[in-house]
C-alpha positions as CSV (number, residue, x, y, z in Angstrom):
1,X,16.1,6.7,-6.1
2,X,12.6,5.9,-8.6
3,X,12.4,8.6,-10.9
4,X,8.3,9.9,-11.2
5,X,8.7,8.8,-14.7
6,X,9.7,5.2,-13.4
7,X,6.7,4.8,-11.6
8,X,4.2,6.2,-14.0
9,X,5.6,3.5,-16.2
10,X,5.6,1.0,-13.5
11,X,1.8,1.9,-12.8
12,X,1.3,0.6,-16.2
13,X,2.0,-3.1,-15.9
14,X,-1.0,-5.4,-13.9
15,X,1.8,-7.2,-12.2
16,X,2.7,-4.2,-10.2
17,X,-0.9,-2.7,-9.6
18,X,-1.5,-6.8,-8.0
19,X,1.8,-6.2,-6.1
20,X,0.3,-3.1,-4.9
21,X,-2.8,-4.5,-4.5
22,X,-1.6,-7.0,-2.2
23,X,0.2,-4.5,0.1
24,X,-3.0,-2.7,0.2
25,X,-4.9,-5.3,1.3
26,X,-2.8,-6.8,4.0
27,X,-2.3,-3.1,5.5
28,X,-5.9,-3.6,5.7
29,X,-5.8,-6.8,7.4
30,X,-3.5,-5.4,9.7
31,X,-5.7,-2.7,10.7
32,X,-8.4,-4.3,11.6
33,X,-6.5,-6.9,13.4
34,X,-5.6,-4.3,16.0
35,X,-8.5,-4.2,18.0
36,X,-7.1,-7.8,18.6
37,X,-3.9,-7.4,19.9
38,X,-2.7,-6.3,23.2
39,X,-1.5,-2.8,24.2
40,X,2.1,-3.8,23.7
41,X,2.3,-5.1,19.9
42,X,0.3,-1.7,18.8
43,X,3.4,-0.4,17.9
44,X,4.9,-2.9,16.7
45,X,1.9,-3.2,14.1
46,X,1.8,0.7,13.3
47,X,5.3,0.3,12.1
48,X,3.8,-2.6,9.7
49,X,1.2,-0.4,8.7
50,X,3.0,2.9,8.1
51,X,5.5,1.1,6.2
52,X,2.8,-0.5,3.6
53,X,1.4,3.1,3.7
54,X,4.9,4.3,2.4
55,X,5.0,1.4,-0.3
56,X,1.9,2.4,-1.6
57,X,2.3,6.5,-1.4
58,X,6.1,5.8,-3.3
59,X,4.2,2.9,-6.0
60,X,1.6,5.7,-6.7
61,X,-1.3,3.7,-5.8
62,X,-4.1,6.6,-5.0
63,X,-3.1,7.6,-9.0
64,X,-3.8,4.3,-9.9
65,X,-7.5,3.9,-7.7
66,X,-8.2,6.9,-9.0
67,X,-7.4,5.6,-12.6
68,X,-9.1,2.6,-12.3
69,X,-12.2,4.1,-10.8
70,X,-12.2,6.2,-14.2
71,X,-12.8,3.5,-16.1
């Protein structure tokens, strides 16, 4: 399992805040594609959502918004 020390490091380097970034974004997508889809793939999209929302909870992304916003 990443350590908390792992990913304060990783949230260090710009090529993991743009891999971040990029999950954030297509979660995004995803979201407001639902009003889209039919009843049936709801669920199916969720999943893809709550899964990006766990990438971005375990890469520490609101630490690093709330870093950058800092700035």
């Amino acid at each position: 399992m990443i350590t908390d020390e792992q990913i304060d490091r990783l949230s260090h380097i710009d090529d993991f805040v743009a891999f971040l970034q990029e999950v954030r974004d297509r979660r995004e997508s995803t979201i407001q594609s639902l009003h889209e889809k039919a009843d049936g793939s709801v669920q199916q999209i969720a999943g893809r959502i709550l899964e990006a929302d766990d990438i971005l909870k375990m890469g520490g992304w609101e630490e690093i918004e709330n870093r950058r916003k800092a700035r």
